[in-house]
C-alpha positions as CSV (number, residue, x, y, z in Angstrom):
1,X,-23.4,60.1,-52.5
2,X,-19.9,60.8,-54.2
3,X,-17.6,58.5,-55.5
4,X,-14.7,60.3,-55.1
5,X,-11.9,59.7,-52.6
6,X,-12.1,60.8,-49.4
7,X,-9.2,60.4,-46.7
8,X,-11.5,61.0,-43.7
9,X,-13.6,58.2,-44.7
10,X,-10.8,55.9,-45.6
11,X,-9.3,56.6,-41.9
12,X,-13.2,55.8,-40.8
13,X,-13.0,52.6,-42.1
14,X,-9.5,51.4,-41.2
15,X,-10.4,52.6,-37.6
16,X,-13.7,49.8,-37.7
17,X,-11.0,47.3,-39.5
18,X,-12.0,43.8,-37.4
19,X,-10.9,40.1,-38.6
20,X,-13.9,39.2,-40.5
21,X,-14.1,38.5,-43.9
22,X,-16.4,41.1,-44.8
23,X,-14.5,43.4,-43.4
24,X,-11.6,42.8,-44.7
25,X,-13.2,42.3,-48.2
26,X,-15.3,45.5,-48.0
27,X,-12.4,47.5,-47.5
28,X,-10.5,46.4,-49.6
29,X,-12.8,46.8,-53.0
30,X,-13.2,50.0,-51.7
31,X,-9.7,50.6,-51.5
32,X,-9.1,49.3,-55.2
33,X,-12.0,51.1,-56.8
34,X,-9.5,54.3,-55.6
35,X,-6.3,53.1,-56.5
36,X,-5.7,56.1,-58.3
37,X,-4.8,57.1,-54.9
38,X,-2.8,54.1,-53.8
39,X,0.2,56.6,-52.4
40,X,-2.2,58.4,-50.0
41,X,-4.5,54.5,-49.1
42,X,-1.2,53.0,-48.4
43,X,0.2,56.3,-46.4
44,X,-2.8,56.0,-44.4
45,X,-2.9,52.1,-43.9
46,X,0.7,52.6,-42.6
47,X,0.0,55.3,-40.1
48,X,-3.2,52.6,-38.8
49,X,-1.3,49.5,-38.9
50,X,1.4,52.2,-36.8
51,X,-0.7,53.3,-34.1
52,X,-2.3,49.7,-33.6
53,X,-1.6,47.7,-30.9
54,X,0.2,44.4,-31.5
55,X,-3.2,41.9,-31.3
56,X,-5.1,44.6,-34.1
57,X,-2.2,44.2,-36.9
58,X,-3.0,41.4,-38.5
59,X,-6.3,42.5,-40.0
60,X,-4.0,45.4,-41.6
61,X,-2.0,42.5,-43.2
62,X,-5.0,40.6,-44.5
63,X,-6.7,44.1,-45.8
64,X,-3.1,44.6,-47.5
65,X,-3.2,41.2,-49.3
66,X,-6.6,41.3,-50.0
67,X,-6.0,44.7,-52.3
68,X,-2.9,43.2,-53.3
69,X,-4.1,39.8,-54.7
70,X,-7.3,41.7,-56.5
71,X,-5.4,44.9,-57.9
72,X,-2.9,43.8,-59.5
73,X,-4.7,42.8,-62.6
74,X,-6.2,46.4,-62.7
75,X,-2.4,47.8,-62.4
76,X,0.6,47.7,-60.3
77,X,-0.2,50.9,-58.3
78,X,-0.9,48.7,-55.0
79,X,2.0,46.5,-55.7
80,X,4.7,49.8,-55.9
81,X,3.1,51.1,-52.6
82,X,2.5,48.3,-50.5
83,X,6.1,47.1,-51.5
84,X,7.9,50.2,-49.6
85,X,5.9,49.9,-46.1
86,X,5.4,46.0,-46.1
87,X,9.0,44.8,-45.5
88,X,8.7,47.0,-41.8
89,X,4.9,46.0,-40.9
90,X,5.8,42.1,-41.2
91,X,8.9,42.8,-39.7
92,X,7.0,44.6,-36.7
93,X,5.0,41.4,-36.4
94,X,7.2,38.8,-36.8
95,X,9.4,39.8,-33.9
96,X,6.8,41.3,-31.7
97,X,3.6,39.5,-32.4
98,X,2.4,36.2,-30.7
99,X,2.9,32.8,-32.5
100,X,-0.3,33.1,-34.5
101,X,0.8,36.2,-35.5
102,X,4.4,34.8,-36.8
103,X,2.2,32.3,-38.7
104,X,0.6,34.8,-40.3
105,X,3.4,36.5,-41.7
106,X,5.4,33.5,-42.9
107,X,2.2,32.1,-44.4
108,X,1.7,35.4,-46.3
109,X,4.8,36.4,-47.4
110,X,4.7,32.2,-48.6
111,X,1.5,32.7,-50.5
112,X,3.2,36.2,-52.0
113,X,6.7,34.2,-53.3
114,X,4.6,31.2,-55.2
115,X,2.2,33.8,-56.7
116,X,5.2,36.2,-57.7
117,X,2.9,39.2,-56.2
118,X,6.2,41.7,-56.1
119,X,8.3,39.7,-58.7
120,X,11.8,39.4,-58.3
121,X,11.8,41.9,-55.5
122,X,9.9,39.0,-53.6
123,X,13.5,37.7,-52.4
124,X,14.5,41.0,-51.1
125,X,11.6,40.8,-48.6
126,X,12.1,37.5,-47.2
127,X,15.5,39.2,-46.4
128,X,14.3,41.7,-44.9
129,X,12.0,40.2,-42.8
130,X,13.5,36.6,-41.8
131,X,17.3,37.8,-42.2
132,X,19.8,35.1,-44.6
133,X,18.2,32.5,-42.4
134,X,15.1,30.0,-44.9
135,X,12.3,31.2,-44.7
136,X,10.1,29.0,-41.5
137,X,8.4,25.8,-42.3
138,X,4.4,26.7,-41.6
139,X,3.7,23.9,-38.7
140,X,0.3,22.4,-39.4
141,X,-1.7,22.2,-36.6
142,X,-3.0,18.2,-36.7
143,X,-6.2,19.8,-37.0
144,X,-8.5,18.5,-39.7
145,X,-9.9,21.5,-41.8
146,X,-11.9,21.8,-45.1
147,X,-9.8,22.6,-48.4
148,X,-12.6,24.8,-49.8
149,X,-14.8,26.9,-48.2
150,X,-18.0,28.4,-49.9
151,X,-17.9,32.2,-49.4
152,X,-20.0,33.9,-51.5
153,X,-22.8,32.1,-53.6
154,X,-25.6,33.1,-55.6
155,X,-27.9,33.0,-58.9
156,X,-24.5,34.0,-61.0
157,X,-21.0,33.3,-59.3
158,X,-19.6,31.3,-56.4
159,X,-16.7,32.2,-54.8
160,X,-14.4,29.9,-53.0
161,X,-11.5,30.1,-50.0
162,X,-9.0,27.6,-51.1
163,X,-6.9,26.5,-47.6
164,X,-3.4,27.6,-47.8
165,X,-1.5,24.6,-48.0
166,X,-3.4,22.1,-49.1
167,X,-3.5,20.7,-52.6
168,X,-6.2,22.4,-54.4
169,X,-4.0,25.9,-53.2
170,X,-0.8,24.4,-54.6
171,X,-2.6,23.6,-57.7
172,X,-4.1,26.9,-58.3
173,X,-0.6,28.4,-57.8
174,X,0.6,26.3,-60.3
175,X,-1.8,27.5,-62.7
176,X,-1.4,30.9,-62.2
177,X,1.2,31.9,-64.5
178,X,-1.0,30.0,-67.0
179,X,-4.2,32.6,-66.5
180,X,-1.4,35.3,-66.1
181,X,-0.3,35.5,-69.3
182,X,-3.4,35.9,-71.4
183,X,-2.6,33.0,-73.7
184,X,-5.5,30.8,-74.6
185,X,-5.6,28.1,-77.6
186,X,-8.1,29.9,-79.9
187,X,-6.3,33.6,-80.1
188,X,-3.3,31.3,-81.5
189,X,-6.1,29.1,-83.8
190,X,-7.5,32.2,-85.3
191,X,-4.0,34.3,-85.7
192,X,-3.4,30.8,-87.4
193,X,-6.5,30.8,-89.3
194,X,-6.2,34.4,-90.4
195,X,-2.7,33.8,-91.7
196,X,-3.1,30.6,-93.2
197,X,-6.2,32.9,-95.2
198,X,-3.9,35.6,-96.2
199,X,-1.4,33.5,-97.3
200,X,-3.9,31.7,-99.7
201,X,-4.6,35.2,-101.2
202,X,-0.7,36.0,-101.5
203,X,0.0,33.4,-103.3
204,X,-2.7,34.8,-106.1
205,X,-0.6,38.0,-105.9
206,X,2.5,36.4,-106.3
207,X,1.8,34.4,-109.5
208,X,0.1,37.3,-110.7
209,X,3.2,39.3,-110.4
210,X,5.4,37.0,-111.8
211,X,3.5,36.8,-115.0
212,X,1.8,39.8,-115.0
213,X,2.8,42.8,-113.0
214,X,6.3,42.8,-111.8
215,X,6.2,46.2,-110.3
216,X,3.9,45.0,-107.4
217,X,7.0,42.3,-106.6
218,X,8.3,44.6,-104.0
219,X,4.8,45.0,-102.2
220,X,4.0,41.0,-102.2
221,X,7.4,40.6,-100.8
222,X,6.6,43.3,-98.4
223,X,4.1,41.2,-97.5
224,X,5.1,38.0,-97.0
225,X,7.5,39.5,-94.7
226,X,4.9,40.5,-92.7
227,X,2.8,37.3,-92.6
228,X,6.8,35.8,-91.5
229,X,6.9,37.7,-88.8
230,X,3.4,36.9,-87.4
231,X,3.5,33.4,-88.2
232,X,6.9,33.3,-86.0
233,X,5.3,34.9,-83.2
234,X,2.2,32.4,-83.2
235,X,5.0,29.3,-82.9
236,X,6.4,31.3,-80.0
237,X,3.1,32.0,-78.4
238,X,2.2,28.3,-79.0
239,X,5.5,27.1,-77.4
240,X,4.9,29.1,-74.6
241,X,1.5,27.8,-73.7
242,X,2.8,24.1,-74.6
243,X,5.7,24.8,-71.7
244,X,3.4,26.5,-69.5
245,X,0.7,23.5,-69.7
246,X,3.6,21.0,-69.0
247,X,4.7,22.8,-65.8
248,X,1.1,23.0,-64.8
249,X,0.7,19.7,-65.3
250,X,4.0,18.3,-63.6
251,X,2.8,20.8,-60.5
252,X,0.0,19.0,-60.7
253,X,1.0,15.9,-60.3
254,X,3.6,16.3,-57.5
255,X,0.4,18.0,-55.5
256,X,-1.5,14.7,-55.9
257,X,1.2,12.1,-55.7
């Protein structure tokens, strides 16, 4: 079978689109293993979402923040689409839809803001969707319901649904930026190590060139530069997970208190 993208099976697919999970989560890896062709996906997920009767729209919005919560680590091709049709689709929903449908799209476009999905231009569609007017408090329900639910497990992996709201889903927001910038404490401990090891070889060269060879002054100092430069950008890189940690940990603590 070929691997390559095919609009006629993509419109297949979006035309069996239901509410369930597996769905939803079918579609959408297939959707990201061809992001290449994000344009035409989102072109067609548009025309769909379009021709869909009011009730049948909100499994388009979960399949759209599906691929957008899973892409964007692969690249921002999802992001740039879904961003020019998304604003009008909520929109659509919001003022025509049913209340559960209104749920849905304030508790999306929620989830979107904390996790920064489009950014700064995260603002611009609360704007256009809700007007100036706050974005609506999500009402809860009374209901009593499970913060995790077990999805997916096996020999390997477990995957777990964290409920939107409650406080293991305001704590793994919090950590996000944390796992989003690809800082972890032992590339800083061996950038550390591998200067502090340089520098124990430098100093060789400089005392060698101060009693020896003073035509290699100008490539020690060269050096030493260099080591300077890397050595600030380890302090910064260590500040910055210090800061992050402390946010993470002050979110943390207002989830729980």
């Amino acid at each position: 079978m070929s691997n390559g993208f095919n609009r006629q099976i993509l419109e297949e697919k979006l035309s069996k689109l239901n509410n369930s999970q597996q769905s939803i989560e079918t579609l959408s890896q297939w959707c990201i293993l061809h992001r290449k062709k994000a344009n035409h996906i989102v072109e067609t997920w548009e025309k769909y979402f379009n021709n869909s009767p009011n009730e049948r729209r909100i499994p388009f919005l979960y399949l759209a923040n599906d691929i957008l919560q899973n892409s964007r680590r692969k690249g921002s091709e999802f992001v740039n689409e879904f961003w020019k049709v998304l604003a009008g689709a909520m929109k659509s929903v919001y003022a025509n839809g049913n209340s559960h449908g209104k749920h849905e799209v304030i508790r999306l476009v929620t989830i979107w803001d904390e996790r920064k999905v489009f950014g700064s231009r995260g603002r611009g569609l609360k704007e256009e969707i809700f007007g100036n007017e706050p974005l609506p408090v999500l009402e809860n329900s009374g209901k009593s319901s499970q913060s995790i639910k077990i999805v997916k497990k096996d020999s390997h992996s477990m995957r777990v649904k964290l409920a939107v709201g409650g406080m293991l889903e305001k704590i793994v927001t919090a950590y996000q930026p944390i796992l989003d910038e690809h800082l972890t404490e032992d590339t800083t401990l061996n950038k550390c190590k591998s200067t502090a090891s340089l520098l124990e070889k430098m100093q060789k060269d400089v005392d060698d060139a101060c009693t020896q060879d003073h035509q290699n002054v100008p490539h020690v100092l060269n050096n030493l530069q260099e080591q300077e430069t890397i050595s600030e950008t380890v302090c910064r890189e260590t500040r910055k997970c210090s800061g992050l940690k402390s946010c993470f940990d002050s979110s943390a603590e207002r989830c729980t208190s």
